[in-house]
C-alpha positions as CSV (number, residue, x, y, z in Angstrom):
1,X,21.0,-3.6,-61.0
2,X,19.5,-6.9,-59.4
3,X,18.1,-5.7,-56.4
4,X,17.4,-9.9,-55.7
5,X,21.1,-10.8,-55.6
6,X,22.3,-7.6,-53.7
7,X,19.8,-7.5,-51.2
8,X,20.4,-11.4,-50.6
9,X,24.0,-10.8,-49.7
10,X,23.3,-7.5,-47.5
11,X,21.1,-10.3,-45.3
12,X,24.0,-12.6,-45.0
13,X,26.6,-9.7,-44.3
14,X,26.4,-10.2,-40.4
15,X,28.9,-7.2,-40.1
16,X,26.5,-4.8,-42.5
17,X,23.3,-6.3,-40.5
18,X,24.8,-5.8,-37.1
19,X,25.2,-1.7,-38.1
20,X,21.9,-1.6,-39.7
21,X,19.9,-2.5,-36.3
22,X,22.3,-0.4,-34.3
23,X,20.8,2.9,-36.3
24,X,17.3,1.5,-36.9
25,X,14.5,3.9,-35.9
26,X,17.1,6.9,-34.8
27,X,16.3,9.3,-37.7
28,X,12.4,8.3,-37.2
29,X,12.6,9.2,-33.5
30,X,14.4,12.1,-34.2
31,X,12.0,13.1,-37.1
32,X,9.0,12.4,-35.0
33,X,10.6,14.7,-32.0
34,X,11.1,17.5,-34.4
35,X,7.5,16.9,-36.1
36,X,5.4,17.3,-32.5
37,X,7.4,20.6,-32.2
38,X,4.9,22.0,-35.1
39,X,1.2,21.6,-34.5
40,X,1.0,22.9,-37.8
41,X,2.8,20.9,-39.7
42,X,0.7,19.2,-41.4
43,X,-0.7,21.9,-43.3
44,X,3.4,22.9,-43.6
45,X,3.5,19.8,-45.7
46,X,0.7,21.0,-47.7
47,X,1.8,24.1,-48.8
48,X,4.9,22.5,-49.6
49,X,3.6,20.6,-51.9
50,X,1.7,23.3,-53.4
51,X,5.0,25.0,-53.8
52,X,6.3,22.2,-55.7
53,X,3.1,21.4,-58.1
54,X,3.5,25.4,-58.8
55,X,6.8,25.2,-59.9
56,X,6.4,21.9,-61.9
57,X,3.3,23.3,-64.3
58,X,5.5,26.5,-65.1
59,X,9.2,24.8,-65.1
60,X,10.3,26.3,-68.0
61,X,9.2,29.7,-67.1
62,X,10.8,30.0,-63.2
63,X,14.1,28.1,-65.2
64,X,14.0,31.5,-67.3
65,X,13.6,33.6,-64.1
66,X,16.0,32.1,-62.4
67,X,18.6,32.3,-65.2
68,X,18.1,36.0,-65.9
69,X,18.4,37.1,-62.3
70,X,22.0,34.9,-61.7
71,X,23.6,36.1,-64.7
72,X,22.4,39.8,-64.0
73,X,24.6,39.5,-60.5
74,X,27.9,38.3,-62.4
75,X,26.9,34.0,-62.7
76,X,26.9,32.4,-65.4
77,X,24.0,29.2,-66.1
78,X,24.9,26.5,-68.1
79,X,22.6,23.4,-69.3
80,X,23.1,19.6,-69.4
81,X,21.3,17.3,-71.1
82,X,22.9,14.8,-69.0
83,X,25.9,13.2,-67.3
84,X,28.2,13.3,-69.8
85,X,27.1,16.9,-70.1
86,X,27.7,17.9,-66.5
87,X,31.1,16.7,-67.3
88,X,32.3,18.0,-69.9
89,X,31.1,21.4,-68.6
90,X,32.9,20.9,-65.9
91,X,36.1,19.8,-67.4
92,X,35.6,22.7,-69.9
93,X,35.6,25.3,-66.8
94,X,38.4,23.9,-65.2
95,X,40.7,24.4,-68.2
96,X,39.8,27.8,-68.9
97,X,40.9,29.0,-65.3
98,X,43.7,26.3,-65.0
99,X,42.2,24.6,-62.3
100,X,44.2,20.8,-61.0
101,X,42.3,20.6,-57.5
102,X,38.5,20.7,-56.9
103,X,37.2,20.5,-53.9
104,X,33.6,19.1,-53.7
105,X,30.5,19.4,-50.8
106,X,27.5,16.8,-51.5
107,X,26.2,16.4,-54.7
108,X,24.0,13.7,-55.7
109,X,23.9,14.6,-59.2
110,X,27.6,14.5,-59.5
111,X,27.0,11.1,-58.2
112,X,24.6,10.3,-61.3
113,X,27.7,11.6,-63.8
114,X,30.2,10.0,-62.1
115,X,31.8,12.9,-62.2
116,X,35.1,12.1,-60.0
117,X,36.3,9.5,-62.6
118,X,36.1,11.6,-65.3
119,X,37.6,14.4,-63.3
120,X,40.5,12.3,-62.8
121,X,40.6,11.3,-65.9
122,X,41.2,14.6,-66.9
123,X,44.1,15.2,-64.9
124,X,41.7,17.1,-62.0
125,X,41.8,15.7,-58.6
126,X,38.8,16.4,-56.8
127,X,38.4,16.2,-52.9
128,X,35.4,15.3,-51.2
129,X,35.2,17.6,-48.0
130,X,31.8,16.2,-46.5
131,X,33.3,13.9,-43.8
132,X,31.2,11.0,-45.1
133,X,31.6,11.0,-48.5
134,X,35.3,12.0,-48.1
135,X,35.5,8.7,-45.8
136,X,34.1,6.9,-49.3
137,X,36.8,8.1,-51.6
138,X,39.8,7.4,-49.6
139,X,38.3,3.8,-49.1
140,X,38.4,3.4,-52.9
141,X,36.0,5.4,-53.9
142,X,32.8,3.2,-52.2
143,X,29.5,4.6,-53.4
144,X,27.3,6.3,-50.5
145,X,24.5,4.3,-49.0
146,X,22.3,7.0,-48.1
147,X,21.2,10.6,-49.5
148,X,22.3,12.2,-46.1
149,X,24.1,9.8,-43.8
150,X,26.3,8.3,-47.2
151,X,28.6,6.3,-44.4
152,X,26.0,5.2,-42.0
153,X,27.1,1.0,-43.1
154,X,30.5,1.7,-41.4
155,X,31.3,1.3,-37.6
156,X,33.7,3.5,-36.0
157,X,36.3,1.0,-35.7
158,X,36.5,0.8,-39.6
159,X,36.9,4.2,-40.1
160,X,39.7,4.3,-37.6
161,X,41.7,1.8,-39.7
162,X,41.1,3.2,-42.3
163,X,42.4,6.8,-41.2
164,X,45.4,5.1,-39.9
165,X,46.2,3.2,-43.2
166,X,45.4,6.3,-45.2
167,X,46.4,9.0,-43.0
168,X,49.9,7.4,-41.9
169,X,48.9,8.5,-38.2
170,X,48.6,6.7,-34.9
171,X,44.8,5.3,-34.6
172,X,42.7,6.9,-32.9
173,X,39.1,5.9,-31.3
174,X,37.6,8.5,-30.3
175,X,35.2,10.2,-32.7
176,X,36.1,13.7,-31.6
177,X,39.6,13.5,-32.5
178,X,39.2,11.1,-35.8
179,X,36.9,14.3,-36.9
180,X,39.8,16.5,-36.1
181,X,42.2,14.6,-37.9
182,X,39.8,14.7,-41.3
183,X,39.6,18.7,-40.8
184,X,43.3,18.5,-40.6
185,X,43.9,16.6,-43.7
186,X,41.3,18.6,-46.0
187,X,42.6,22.1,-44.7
188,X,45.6,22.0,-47.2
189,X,42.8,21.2,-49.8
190,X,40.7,23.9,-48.8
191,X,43.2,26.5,-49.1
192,X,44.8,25.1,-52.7
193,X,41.9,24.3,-54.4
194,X,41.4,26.6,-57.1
195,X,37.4,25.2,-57.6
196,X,35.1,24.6,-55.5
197,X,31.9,22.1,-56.7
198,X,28.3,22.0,-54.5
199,X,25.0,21.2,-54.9
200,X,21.6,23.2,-54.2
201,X,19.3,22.2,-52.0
202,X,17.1,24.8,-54.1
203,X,17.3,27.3,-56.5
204,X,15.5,31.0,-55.8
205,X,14.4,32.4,-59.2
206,X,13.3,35.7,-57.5
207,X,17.0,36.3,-57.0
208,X,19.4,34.0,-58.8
209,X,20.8,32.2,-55.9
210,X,21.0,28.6,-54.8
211,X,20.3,27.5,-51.3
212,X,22.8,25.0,-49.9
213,X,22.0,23.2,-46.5
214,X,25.0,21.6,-44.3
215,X,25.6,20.8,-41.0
216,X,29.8,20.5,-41.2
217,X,30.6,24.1,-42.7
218,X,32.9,22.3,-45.6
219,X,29.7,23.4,-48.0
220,X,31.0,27.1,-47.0
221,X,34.4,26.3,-47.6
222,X,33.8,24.9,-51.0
223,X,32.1,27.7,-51.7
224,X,33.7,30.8,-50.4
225,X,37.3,29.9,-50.5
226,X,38.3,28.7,-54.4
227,X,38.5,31.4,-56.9
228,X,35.9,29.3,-59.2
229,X,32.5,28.0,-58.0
230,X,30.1,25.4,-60.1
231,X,26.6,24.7,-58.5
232,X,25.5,21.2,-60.5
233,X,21.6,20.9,-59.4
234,X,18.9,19.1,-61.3
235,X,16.0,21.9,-62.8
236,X,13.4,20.7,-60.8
237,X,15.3,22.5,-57.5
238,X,14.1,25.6,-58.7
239,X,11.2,27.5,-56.3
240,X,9.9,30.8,-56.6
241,X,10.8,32.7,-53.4
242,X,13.1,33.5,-50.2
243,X,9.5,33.1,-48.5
244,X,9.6,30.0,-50.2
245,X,12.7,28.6,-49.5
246,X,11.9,29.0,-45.4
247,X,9.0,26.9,-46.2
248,X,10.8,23.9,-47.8
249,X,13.6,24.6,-45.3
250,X,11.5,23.5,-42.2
251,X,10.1,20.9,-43.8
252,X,13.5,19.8,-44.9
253,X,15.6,19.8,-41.8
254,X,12.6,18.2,-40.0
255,X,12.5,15.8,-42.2
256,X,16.1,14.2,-42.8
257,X,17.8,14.9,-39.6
258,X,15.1,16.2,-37.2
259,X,16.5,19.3,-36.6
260,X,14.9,22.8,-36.4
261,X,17.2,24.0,-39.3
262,X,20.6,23.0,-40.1
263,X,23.9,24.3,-38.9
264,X,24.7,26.0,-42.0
265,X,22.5,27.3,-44.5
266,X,23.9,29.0,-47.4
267,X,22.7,31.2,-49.6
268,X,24.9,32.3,-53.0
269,X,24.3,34.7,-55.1
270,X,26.4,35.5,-57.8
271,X,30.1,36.2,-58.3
272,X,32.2,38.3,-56.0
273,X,31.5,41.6,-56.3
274,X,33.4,45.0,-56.0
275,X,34.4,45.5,-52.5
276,X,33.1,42.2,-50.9
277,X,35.5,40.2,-48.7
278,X,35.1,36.7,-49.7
279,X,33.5,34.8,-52.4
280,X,34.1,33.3,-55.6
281,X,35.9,35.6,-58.9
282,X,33.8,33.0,-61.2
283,X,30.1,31.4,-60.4
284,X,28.8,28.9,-62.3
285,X,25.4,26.9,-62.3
286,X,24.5,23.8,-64.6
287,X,21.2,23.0,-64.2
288,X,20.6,19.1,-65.4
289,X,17.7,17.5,-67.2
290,X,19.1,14.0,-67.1
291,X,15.2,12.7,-67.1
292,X,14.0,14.9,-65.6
293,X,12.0,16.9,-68.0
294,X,10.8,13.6,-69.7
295,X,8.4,13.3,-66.3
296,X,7.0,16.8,-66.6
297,X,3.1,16.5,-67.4
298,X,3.1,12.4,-67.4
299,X,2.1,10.4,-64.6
300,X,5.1,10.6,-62.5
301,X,5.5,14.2,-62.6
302,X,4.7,14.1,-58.6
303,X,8.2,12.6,-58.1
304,X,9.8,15.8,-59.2
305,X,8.8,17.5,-56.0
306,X,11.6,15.8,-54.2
307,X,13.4,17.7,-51.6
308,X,15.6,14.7,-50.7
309,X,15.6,14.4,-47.3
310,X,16.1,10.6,-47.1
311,X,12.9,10.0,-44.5
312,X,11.1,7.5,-47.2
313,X,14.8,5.1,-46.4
314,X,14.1,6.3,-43.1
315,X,11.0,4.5,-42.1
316,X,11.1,2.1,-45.2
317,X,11.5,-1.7,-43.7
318,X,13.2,-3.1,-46.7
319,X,15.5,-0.3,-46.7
320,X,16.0,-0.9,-42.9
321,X,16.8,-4.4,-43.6
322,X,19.2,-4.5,-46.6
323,X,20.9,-0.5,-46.8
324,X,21.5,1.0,-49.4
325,X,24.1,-0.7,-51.5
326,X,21.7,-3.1,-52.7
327,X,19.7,-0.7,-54.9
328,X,22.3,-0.5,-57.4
329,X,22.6,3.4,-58.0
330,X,22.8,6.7,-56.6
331,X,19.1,6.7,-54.8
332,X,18.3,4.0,-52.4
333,X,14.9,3.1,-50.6
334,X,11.6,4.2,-51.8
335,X,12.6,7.3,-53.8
336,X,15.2,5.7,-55.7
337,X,12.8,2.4,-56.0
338,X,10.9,5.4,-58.5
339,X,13.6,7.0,-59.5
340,X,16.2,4.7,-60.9
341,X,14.0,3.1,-63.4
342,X,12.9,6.5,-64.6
343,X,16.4,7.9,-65.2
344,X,18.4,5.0,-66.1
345,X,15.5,3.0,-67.8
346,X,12.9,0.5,-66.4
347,X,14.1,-2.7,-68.3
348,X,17.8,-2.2,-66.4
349,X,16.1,-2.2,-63.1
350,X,12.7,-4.3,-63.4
351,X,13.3,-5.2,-59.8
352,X,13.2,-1.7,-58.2
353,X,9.4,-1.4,-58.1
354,X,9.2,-4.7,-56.6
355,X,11.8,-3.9,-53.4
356,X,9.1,-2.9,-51.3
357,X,6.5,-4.4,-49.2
358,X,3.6,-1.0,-50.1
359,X,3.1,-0.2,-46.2
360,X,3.1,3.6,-47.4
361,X,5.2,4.7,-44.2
362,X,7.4,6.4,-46.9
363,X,3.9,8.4,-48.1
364,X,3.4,9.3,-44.8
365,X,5.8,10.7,-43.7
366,X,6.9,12.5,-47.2
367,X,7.4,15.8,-46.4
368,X,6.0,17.2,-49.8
369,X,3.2,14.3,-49.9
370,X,4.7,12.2,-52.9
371,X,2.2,9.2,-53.4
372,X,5.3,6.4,-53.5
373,X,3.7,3.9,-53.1
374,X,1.1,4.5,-56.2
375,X,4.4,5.3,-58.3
376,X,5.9,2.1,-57.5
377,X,2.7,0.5,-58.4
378,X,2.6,2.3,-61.8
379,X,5.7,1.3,-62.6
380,X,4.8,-2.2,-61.9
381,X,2.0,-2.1,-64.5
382,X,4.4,-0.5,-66.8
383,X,6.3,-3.6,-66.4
384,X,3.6,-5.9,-67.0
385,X,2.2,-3.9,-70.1
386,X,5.8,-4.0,-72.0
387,X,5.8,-7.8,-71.0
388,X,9.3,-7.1,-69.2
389,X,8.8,-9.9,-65.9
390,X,10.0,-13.2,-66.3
391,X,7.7,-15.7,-68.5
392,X,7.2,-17.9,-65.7
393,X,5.6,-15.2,-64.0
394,X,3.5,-13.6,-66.2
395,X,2.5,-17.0,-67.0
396,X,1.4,-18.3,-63.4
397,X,-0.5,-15.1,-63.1
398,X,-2.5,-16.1,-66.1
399,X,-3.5,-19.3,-64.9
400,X,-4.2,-17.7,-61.9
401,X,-6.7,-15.3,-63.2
402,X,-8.1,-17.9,-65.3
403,X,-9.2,-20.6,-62.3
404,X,-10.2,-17.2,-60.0
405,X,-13.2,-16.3,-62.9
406,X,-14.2,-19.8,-62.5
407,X,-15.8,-19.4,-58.6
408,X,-16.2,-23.6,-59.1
409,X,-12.6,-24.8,-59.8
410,X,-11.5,-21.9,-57.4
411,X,-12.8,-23.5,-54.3
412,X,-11.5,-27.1,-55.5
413,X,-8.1,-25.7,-55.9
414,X,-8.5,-24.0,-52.4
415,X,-9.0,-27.1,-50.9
416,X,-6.3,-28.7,-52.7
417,X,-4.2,-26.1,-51.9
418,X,-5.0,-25.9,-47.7
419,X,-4.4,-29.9,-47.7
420,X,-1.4,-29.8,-49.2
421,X,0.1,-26.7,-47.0
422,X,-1.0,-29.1,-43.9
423,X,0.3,-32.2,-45.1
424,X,3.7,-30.3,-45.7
425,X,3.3,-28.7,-41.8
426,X,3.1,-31.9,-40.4
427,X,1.3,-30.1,-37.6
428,X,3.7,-27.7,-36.9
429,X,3.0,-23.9,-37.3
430,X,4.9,-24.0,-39.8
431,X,6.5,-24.7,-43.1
432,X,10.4,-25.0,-43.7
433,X,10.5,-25.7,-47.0
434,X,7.9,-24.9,-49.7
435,X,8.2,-27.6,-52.2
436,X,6.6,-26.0,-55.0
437,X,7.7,-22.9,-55.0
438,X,11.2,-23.2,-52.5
439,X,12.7,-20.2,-53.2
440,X,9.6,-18.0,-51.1
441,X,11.0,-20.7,-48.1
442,X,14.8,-19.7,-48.6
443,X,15.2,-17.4,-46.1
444,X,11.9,-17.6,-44.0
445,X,9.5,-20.2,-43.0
446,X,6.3,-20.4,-44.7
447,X,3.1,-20.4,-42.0
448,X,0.5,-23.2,-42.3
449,X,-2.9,-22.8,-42.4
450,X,-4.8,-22.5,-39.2
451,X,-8.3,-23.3,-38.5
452,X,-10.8,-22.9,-41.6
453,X,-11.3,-21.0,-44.9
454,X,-12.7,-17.8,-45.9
455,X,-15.3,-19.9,-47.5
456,X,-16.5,-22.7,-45.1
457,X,-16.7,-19.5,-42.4
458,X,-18.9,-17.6,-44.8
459,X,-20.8,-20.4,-45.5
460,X,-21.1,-20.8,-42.1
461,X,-22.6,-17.9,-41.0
462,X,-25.0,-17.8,-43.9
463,X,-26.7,-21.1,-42.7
């Protein structure tokens, strides 16, 4: 996962930077809209992360609650250790109700199992129904670049070729009717699919049901239609309450997209029962560790109350500037900056921590208050304590710290160092090329020095 290299060639994509500045700052302006509609919301954001802390010190006992009120209504809760756990169940439910066609609403998690390709693999197609991620898989399966928006690196025009190579139909440009044609082309799925595979947005322990949040209605149709449903959410989702969920719901909504609530919000309980209309025969959940219950009582426990609403990506420059690709996984931006190392290990993504610039505009606006900024720094001295960054580095920074506790040798070497930065301006405002260090001067110009020092000013004005 080299963050470095990827994020170099997301600058010098002119296409991919292009689409980038033509969404920057709409989901912040839309967020902060929605945000000045609550005067309270601040102590909304609280409470929500009250909620969350609550649930994490007692994890194992809400898990319990929530798995003996779904399989009292007819559901049945499976566990998995991790990805290759997710699929296997998966497969394993399939082939007792002779299921060859899934269809599938947003789920990050099935992301993190890679859980099409071994569907597939397994003689099970599976159809992606959300209009973006379905986009994705008919363009060869292209990873999303963002939690909620997963084709926001696309233009218009690229997804009208696309439709017309893939759908055999005469292009079309306007957005309406290319959304029309994708409903046409998944109806036939709809209807044939014998499973149907969602996420949660949350899991109610009070009454065995998980929460699902969409704003295209194909989450309803995955989950009403097929006579099999599997929910495949990660055990921190789970929250105590109904009360509860409304709570995390305005903060959600708010959050990602800036709306009040979403268009659809779903709430499934169990297995169709005697005399209801509509609904799945067979309900499954699998609620996945993969990591997760390693951070449980450590020091990144906080990154557990994720509600994954995307608004750290949102307002995070680096994100802004290079998308999502260039993180390497499933979770982009801030969140997956923590994330990534934690679940897939810290040495196979050492620069994650580092892809940010520490502004804390991701903190801010958080909706349940997750410090990100103090995670990425603990990861950062995680790295330096298993001496995982480069030797040259951890090198420099010793000699560093050695001339700094000599206050003496540290003013020479200011000196030194101001002359030469002037000497290479050659009185221009600044430098092109850094000749010590010229990879900081590879894609920016370095500034020179202006007027005096810290130290002849203080010595200035103690004279």
């Amino acid at each position: 996962m080299d963050f470095k290299a990827r994020a170099q060639a997301s600058l010098a994509d002119a296409g991919l930077q292009s689409k980038l500045a033509s969404i920057k700052g709409k989901f912040v302006d839309m967020r902060a809209a929605a945000v000045r509609e609550l005067p309270n919301f601040e102590a909304m954001r609280e409470a929500g992360s009250g909620v969350r802390d609550a649930v994490l010190g007692d994890l194992d006992v809400w898990l319990e609650e929530f798995e003996r009120n779904a399989t009292a209504r007819g559901a049945t809760v499976l566990w998995a250790r991790d990805g290759a756990e997710i699929c296997r169940h998966v497969i394993e439910i399939a082939r007792r109700h002779g299921v060859t066609k899934a269809t599938k609403s947003k789920s990050m998690l099935s992301e993190e199992a890679d859980l099409n390709a071994a569907l597939t693999a397994a003689g099970i197609q599976p159809v992606e129904t959300d209009l973006g991620e379905y986009i994705l898989q008919i363009n060869d399966n292209e990873a999303p670049s963002h939690i909620i928006a997963p084709v926001m690196h696309k233009t218009k025009d690229e997804v009208s070729d696309l439709f017309a190579r893939v759908h055999q139909r005469p292009r079309k440009t306007e957005i309406t009717e290319m959304a029309r044609e994708a409903r046409e082309m998944l109806r036939a799925h709809f209807v044939s699919a014998q499973m149907g595979i969602s996420g949660g947005n949350f899991l109610i322990a009070e009454t065995g049901s998980a929460a699902l949040v969409t704003n295209e209605g194909n989450g309803r149709m995955v989950t009403t239609l097929p006579r099999v449903h599997v929910v495949i959410t990660g055990i921190e989702k789970v929250i105590p309450t109904l009360e509860d969920l409304c709570l995390l719901l305005r903060l959600l909504t708010r959050s990602a997209t800036g709306q009040t609530i979403s268009n659809y919000v779903s709430v499934l309980t169990g297995a169709r029962a005697a005399g209801e209309l509509d609904g799945p025969e067979h309900t499954y959940f699998i609620l996945v560790d993969n990591g997760r219950a390693g951070l449980v009582g450590t020091d990144f426990a906080l990154m557990l109350r994720c509600i994954r609403c995307g608004a750290c990506m949102n307002h995070c420059p680096v994100y802004q500037a290079v998308g999502g690709h260039a993180y390497g996984w499933v979770y982009p931006g801030p969140m997956g900056s923590v994330l990534t190392p934690l679940f897939v290990g810290i040495e196979k993504a050492l620069d994650l921590p580092y892809a940010n610039t520490l502004c804390n505009q991701c903190g801010v606006v958080c909706p349940v208050k997750i410090p990100l900024p103090e995670l990425l720094r603990k990861l950062r001295e995680r790295e330096v304590e298993r001496r995982l960054r480069p030797l040259a580095e951890r090198l420099a920074l010793k000699l560093w710290a050695w001339v700094a506790a000599r206050p003496a040798l540290y003013a020479a070497g200011t000196k030194l160092a101001v002359r030469y930065l002037r000497w290479l301006a050659r009185g221009r405002t600044t430098i092109p090329v850094l000749a010590a260090v010229p990879a900081w001067t590879e894609g920016r110009d370095f500034p020179a020095p202006e007027g005096r020092t810290f130290r002849e000013l203080y010595a200035e004005g103690r004279s």
